[in-house]
Backbone bond lengths (Angstrom), bond angles and torsions (degrees), N, CA, C in turn:
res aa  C-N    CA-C-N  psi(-1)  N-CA   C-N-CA  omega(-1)  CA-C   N-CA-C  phi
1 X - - - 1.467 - - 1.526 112.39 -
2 X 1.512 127.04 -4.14 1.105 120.60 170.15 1.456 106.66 -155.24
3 X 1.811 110.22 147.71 1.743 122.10 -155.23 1.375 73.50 -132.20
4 X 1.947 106.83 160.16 1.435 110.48 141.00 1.477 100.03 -110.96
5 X 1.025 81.28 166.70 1.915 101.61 -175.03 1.527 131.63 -104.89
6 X 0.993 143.33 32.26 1.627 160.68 -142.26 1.672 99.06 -60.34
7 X 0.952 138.09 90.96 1.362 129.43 163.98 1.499 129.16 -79.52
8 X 1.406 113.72 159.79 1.701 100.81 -153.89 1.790 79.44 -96.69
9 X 1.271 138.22 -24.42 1.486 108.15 -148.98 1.928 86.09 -98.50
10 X 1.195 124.35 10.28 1.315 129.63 172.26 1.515 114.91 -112.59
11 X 1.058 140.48 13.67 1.671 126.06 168.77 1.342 135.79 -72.95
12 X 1.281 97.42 -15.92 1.566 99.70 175.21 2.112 104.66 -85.00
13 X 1.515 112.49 -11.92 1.222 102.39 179.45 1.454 120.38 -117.94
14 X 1.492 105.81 -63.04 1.506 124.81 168.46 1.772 121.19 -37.15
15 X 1.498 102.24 -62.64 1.587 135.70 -162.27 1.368 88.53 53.93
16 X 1.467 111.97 -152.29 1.827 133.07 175.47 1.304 111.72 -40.07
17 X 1.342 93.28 108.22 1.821 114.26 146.29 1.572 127.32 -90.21
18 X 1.381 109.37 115.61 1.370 104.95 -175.11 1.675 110.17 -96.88
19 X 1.167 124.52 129.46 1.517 146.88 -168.94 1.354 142.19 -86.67
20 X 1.280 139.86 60.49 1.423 113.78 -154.36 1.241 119.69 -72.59
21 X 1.199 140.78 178.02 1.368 145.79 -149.76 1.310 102.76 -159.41
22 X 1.964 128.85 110.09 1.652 89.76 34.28 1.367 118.52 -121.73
23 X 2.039 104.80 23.31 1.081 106.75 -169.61 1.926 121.60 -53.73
24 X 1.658 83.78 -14.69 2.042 84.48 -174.01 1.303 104.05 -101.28
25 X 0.995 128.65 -0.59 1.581 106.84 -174.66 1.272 150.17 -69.90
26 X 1.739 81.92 11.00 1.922 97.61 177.24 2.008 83.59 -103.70
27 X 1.064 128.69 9.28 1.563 110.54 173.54 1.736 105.01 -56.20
28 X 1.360 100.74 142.34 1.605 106.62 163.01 1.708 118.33 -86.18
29 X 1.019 101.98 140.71 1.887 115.34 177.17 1.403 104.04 -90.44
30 X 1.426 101.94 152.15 1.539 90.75 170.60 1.774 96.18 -135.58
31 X 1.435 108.19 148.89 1.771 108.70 -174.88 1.541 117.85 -39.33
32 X 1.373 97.60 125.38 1.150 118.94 169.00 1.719 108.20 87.85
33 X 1.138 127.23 22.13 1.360 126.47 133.94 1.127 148.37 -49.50
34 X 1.192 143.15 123.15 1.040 141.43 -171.23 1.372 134.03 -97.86
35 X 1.510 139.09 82.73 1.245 144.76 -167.20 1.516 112.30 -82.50
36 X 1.296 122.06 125.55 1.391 123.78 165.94 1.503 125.86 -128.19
37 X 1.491 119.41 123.61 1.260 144.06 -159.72 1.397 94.77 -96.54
38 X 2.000 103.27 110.75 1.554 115.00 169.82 1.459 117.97 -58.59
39 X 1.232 130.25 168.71 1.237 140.78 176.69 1.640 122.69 -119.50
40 X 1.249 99.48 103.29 1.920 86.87 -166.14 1.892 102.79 -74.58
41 X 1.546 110.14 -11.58 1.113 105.15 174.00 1.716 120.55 -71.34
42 X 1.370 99.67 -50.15 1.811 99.09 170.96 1.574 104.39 -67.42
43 X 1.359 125.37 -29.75 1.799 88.68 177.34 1.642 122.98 -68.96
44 X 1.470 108.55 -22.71 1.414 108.48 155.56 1.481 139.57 -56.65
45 X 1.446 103.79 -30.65 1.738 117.37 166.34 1.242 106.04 -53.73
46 X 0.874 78.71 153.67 2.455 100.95 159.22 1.164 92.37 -80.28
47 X 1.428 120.55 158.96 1.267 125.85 175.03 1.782 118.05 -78.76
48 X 1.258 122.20 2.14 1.174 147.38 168.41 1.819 115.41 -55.99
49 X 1.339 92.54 -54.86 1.514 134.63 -164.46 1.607 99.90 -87.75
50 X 1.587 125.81 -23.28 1.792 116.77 -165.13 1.069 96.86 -94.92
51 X 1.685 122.28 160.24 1.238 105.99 -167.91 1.872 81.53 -104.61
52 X 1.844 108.39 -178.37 1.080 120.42 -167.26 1.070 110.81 -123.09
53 X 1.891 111.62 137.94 1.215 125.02 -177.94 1.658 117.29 -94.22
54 X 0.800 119.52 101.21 1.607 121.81 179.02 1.468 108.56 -125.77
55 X 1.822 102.42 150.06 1.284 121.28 -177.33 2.020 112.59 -105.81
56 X 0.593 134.80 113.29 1.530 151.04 176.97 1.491 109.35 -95.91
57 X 1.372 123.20 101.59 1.453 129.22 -165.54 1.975 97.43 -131.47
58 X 1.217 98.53 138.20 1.505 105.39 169.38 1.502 94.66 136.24
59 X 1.999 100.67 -143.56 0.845 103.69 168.47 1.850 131.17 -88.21
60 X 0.692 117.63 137.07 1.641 144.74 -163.21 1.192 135.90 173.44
61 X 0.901 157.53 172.04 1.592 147.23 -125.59 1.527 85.48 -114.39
62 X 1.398 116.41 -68.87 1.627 119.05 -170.03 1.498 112.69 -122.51
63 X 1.418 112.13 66.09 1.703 109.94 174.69 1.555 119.43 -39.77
64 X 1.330 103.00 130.97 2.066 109.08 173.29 1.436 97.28 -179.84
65 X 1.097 104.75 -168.79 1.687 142.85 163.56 1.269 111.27 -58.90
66 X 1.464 138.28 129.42 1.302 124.60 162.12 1.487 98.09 -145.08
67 X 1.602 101.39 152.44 1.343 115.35 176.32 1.319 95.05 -117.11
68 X 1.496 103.30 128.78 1.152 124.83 -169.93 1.677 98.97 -130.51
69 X 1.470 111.30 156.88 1.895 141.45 178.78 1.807 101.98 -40.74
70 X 1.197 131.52 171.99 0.810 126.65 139.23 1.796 119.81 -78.13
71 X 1.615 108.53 141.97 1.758 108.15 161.39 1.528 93.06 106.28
72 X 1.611 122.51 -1.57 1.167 115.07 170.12 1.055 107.46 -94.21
73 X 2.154 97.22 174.13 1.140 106.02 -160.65 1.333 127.37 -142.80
74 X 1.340 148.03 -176.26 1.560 130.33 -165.91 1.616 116.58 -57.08
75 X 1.696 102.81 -45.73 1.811 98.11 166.77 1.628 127.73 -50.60
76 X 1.890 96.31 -46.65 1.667 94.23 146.29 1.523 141.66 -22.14
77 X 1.103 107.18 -75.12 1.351 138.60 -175.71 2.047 95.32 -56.71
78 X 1.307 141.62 -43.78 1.229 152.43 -178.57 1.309 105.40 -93.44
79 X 1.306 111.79 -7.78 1.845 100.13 166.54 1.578 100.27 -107.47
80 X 1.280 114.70 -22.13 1.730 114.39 174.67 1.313 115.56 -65.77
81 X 1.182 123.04 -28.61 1.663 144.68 161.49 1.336 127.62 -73.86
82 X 1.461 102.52 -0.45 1.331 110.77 172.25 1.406 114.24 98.67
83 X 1.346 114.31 -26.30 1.520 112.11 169.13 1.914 97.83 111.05
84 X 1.399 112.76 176.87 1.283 122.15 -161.83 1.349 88.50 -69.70
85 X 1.885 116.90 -179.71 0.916 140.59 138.66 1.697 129.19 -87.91
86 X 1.099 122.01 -171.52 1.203 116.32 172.72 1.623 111.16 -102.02
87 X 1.060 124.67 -18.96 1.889 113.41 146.81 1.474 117.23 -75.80
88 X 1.260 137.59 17.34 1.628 115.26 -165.47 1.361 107.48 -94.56
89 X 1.320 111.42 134.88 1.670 108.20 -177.51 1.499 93.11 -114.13
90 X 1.328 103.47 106.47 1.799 121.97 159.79 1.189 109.47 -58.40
91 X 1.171 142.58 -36.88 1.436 137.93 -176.44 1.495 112.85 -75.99
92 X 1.195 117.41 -14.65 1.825 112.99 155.65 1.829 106.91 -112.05
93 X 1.224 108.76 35.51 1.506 102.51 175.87 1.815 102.29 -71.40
94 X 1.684 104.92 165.61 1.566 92.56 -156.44 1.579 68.85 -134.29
95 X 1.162 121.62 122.89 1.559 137.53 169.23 2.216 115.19 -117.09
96 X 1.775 90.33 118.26 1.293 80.16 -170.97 2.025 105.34 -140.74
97 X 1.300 107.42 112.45 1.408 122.10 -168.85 1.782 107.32 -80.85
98 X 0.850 113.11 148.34 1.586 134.13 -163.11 1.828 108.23 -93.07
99 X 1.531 110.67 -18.77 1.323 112.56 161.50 1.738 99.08 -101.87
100 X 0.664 120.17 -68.67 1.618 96.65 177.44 1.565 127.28 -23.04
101 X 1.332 119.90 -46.88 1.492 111.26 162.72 1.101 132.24 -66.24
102 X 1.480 118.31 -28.81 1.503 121.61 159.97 1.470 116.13 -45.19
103 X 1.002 101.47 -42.26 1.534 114.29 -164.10 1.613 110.83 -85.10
104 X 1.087 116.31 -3.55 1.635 138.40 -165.19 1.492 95.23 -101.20
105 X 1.394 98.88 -74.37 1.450 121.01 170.93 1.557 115.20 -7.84
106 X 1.543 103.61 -62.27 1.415 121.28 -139.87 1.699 73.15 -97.73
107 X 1.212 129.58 -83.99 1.637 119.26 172.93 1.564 131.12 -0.82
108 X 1.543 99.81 -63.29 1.569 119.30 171.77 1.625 107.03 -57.56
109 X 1.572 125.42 -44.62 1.231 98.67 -156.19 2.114 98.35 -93.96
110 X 1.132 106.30 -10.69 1.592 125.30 163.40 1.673 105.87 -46.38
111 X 1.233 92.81 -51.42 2.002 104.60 -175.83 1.434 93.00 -73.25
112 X 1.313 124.57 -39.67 1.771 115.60 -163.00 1.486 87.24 -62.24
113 X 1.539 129.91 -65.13 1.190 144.91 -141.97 1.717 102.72 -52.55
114 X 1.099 99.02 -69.47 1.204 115.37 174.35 1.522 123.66 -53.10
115 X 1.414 138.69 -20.27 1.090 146.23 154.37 1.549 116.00 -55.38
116 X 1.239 112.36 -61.29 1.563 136.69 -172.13 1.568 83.26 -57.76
117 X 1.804 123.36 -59.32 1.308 82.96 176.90 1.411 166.22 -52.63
118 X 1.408 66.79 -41.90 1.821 107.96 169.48 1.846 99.19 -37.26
119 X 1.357 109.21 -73.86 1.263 109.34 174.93 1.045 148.31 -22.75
120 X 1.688 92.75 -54.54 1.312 118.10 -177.47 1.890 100.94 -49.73
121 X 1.708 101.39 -71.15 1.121 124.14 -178.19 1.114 106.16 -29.17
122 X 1.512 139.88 -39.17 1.646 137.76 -165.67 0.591 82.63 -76.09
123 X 1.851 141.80 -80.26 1.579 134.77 -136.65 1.485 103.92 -68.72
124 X 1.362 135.85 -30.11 1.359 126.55 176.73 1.262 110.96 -70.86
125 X 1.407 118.16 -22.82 1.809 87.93 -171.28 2.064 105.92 -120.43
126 X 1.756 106.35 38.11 1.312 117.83 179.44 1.700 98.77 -111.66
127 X 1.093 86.47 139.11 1.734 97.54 -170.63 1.373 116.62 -93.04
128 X 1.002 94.00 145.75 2.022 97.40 -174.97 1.076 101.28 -114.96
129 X 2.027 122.63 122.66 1.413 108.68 170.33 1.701 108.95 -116.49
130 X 1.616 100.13 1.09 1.903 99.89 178.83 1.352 99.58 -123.05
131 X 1.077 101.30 -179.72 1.586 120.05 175.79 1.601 99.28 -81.59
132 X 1.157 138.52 -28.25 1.652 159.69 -175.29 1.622 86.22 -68.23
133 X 1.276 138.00 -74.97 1.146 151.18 -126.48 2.056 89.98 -94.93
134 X 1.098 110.71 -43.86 1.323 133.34 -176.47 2.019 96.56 -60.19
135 X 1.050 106.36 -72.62 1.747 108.29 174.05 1.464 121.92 -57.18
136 X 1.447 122.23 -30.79 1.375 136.87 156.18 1.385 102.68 -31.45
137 X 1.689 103.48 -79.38 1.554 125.00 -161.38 1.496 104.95 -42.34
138 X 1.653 98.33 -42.40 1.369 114.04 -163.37 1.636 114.29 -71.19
139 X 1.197 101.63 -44.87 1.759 117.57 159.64 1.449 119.10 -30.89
140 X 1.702 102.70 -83.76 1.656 118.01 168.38 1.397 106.11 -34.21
141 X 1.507 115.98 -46.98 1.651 96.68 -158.40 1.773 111.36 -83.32
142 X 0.891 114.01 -15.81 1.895 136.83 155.46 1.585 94.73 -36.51
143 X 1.075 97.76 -82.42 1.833 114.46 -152.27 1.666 89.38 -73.74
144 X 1.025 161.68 -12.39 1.366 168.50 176.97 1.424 105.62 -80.90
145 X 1.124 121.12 -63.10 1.581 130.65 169.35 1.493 103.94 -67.14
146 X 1.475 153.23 -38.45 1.364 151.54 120.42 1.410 105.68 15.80
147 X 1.566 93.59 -90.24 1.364 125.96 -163.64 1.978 106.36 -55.22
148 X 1.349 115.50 -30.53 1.721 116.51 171.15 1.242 105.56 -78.35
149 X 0.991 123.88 -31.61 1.427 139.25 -175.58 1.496 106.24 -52.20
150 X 1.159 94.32 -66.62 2.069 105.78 178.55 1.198 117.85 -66.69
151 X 1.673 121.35 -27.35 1.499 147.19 169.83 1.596 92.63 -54.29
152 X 1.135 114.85 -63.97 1.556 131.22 -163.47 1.293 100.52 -55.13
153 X 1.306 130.19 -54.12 1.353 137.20 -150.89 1.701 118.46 -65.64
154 X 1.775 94.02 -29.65 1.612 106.25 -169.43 1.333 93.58 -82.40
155 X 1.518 109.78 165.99 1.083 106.42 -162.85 1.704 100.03 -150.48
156 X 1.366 135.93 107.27 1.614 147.84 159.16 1.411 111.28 -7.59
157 X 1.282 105.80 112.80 2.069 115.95 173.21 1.078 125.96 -78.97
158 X 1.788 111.18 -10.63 1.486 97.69 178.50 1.823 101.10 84.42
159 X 1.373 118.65 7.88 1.999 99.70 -174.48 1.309 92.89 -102.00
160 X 1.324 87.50 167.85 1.263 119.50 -155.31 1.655 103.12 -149.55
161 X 1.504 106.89 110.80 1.733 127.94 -157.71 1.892 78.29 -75.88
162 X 1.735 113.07 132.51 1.223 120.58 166.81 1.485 96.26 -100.77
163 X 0.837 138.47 161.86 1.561 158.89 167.05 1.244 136.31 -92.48
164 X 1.809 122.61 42.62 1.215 127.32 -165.03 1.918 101.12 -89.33
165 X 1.266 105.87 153.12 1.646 116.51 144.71 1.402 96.52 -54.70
166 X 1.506 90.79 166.91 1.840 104.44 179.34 1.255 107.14 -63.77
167 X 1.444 120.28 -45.46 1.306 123.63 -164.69 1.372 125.96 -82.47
168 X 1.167 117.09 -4.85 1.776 122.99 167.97 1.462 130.06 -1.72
169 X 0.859 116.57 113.35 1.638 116.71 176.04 1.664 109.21 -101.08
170 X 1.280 114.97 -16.79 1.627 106.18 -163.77 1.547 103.84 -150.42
171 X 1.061 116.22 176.57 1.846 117.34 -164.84 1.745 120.69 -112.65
172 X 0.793 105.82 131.30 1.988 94.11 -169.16 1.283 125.94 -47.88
173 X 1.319 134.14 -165.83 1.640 127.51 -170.75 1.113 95.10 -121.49
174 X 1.690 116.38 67.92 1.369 112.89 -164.81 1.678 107.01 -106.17
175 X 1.555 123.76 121.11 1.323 95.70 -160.52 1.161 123.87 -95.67
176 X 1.620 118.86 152.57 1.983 123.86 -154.69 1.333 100.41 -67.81
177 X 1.336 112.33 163.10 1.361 127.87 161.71 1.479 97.92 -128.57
178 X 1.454 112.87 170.27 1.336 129.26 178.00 1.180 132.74 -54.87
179 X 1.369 136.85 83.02 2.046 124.50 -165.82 1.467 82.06 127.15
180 X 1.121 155.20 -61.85 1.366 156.71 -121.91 1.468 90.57 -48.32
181 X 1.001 122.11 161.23 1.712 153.64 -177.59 1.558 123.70 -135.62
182 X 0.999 109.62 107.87 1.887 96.48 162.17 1.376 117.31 -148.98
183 X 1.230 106.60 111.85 1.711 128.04 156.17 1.440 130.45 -60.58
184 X 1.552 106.04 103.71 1.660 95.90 -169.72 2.054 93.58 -96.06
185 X 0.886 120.29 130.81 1.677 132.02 172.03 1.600 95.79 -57.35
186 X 1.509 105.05 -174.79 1.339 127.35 -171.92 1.622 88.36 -134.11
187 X 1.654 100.10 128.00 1.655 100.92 166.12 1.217 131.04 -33.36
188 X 1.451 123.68 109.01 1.311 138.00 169.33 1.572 111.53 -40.86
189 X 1.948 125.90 112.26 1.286 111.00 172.30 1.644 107.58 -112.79
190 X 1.181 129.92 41.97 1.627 116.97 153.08 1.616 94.69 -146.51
191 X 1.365 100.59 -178.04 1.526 118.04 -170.87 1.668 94.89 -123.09
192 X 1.306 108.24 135.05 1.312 112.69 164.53 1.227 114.93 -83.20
193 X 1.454 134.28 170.04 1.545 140.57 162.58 1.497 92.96 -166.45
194 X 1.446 100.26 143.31 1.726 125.14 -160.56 1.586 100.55 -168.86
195 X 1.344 87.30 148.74 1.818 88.85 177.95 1.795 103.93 117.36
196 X 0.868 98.64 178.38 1.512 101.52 -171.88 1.586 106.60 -65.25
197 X 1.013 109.19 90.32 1.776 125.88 174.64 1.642 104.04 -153.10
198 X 1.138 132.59 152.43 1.117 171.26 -124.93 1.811 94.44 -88.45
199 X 1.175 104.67 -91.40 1.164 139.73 173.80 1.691 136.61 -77.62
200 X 1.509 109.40 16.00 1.367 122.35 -178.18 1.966 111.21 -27.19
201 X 1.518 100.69 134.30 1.290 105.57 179.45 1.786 106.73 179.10
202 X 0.811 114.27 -177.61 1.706 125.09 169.34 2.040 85.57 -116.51
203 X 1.714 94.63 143.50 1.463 136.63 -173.65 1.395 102.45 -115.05
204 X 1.590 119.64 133.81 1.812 117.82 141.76 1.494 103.75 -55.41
205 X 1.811 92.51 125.21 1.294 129.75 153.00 1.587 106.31 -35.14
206 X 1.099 126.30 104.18 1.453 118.83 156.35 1.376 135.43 -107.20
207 X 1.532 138.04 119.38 1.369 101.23 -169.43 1.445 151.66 -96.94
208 X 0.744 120.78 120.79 1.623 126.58 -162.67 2.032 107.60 137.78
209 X 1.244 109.97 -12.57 1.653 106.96 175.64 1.712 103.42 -70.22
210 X 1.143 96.30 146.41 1.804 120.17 172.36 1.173 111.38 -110.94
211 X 1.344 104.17 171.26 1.788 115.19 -163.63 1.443 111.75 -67.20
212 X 1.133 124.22 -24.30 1.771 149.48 144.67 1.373 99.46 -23.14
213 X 1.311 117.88 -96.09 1.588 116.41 169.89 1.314 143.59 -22.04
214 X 1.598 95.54 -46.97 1.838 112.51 -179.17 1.559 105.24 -64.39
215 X 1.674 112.29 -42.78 1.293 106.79 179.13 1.659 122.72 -77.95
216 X 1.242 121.07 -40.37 1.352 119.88 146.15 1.602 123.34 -25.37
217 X 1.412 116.92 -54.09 1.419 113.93 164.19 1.472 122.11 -46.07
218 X 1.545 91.62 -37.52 2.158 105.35 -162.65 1.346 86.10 -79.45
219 X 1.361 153.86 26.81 1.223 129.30 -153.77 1.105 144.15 72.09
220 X 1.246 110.96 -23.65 2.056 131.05 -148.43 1.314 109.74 72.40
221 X 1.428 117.62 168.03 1.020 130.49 171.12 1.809 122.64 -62.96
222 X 1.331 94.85 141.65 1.738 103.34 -172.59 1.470 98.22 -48.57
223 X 1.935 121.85 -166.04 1.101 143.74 152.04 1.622 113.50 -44.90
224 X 1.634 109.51 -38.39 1.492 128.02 -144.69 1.509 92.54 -116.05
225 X 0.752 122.43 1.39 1.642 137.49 -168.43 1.534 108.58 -80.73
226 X 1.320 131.23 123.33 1.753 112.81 147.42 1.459 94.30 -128.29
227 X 1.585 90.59 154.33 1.524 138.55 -150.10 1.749 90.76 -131.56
């Protein structure tokens, strides 16, 4: 008796529409929508017991959505996808859980709160004895409220730092929760270098060059530079 409705030409605004049924069921879909059919059986589970919906995007044989068992786990989730490719670099895989951002969320805007106070508190108890000192105050407190403003705006991903050696071939036995996400990249082929050097840029990866080389490429290091 009830769907959500995810539409593709709405995700950056709408996201999830939830539906009752059967007043919608003459609605039209349009490609690449996404319909999902609740479960009155998993809202009865423990969350122990539901199984988990996670998306696996990158490299892998067949990136999507999969509903997977309960008690599984991220290697799961990369063998349900078919398994790696032969570019996937696990060691920049980007893993990001849906209770972790909640929990970020609520942290981050705790830190906003408390800052703004903080603020507040300075500008009330700093004394103004010119009209100079008065436009100052008035300045700072502009660009301060600015500055929360842009603070405010960003917004918590939910990642979650995995812990591979560089060289990783496979993903930990880490077990899914519900929403989970993970993006495995495609092997990185140049090296960046930036910073006070000559010639700042990203280089082809070559193998066997040392950090010697990369900067030789950048030019070397500026006047202002240490190496």
């Amino acid at each position: 008796s009830r769907v959500a409705l995810e539409r593709l030409d709405s995700r950056n605004t709408t996201r999830v529409v939830q539906l009752p049924l059967p007043e919608n069921n003459s609605m039209v879909l349009g490609n690449g929508d996404i319909v999902r059919i609740f479960s009155a059986v998993d809202t009865a589970l423990s969350v122990e017991r539901q199984n988990r919906r996670v998306k696996v995007e990158g490299e892998v044989a067949a990136p999507g959505e999969y509903l997977l068992p309960p008690g599984s786990t991220l290697a799961d989730a990369v063998r349900a996808a078919g398994g790696l490719t032969r570019s996937a670099y696990v060691y920049g895989a980007q893993f990001n859980r849906e209770s972790v951002r909640l929990a970020q969320a609520e942290n981050y805007d705790r830190a906003l709160r408390d800052l703004e106070t903080e603020f507040v508190r300075n500008a009330a108890s700093r004394r103004v004895s010119t009209a100079e000192d008065g436009a100052t105050q008035t300045s700072q407190s502009a660009a301060t409220s600015r500055l929360i403003e842009r603070m405010r705006a960003l917004k918590p991903s939910g990642r979650v730092v995995l812990q591979f050696p560089p060289g990783s071939t496979s993903m930990p036995e880490l077990l899914l929760e519900d929403q989970d996400r993970l993006l495995i990249p495609s092997r990185p082929t140049s090296i960046g270098v930036f910073g006070s050097v000559f010639n700042a840029g990203n280089y082809l990866f070559i193998e066997g060059r040392n950090l010697d080389d990369y900067l030789r490429l950048a030019g070397g290091p500026t006047r202002g530079g240490r190496s």
